[in-house]
C-alpha positions as CSV (number, residue, x, y, z in Angstrom):
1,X,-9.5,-44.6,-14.6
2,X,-6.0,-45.5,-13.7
3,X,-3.4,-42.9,-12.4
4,X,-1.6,-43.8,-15.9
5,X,-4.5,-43.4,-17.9
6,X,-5.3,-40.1,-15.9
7,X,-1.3,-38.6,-16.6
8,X,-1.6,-39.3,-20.4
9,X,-5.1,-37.7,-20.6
10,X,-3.8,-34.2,-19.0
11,X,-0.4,-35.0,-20.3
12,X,-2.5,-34.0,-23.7
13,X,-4.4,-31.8,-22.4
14,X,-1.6,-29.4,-21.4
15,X,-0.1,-29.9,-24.9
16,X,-3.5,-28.5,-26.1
17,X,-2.8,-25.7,-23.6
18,X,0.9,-24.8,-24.5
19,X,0.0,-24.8,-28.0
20,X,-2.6,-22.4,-27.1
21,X,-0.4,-20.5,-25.7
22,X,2.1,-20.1,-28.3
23,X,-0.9,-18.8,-30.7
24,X,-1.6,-16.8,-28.7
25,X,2.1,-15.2,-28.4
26,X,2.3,-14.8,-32.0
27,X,-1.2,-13.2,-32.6
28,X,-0.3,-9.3,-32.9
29,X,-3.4,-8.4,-31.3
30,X,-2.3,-10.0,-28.2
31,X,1.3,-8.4,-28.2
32,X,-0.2,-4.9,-28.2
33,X,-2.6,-5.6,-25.8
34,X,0.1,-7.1,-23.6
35,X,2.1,-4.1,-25.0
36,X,-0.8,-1.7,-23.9
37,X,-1.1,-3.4,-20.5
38,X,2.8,-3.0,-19.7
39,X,2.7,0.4,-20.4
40,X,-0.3,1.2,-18.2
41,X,0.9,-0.7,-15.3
42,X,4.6,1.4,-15.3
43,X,2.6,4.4,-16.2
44,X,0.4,4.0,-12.7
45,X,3.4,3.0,-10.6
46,X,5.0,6.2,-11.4
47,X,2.0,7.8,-10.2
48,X,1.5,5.8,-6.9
49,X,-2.4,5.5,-8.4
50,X,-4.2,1.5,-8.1
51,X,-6.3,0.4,-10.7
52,X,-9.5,1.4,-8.7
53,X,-8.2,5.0,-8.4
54,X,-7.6,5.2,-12.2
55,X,-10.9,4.3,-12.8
56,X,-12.9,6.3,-10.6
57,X,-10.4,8.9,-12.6
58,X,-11.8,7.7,-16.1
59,X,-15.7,6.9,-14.8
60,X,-17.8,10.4,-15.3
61,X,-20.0,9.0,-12.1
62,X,-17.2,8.2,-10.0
63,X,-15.4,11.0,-11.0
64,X,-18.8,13.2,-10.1
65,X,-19.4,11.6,-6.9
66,X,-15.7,12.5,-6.2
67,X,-16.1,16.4,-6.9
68,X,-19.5,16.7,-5.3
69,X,-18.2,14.6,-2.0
70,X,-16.2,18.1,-1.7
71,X,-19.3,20.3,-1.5
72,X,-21.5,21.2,1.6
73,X,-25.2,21.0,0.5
74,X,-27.6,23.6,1.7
């Protein structure tokens, strides 16, 4: 294939892509996902807390293994 041949093929293929894209940015779902994610993200900044720490938080096994890492067994 020739370097020409090869730039118009991705040439359309990142038109495919962009157009994509711009569904994508219009489909309401998407904006309050991306809406939701925002939100989350500012809310654990504020907190100083990582992704990981949120969801050992949220996990009822990580959050167990957390409390009973506290106890001494007999």
């Amino acid at each position: 294939m020739s370097l020409l041949n090869s730039y118009l093929q991705q040439e359309q293929q990142l038109k495919q892509l962009q157009d994509q894209l711009t569904e994508l940015e219009s489909n309401p779902h998407f904006k309050k996902e991306l809406e939701f994610k925002t939100k989350l993200e500012a809310l654990m900044s504020d907190h100083d807390k990582s992704a990981a720490e949120v969801l050992d938080l949220l996990s009822p096994t990580g959050h167990a293994k957390s409390s009973q890492s506290g106890r001494k067994r007999s």
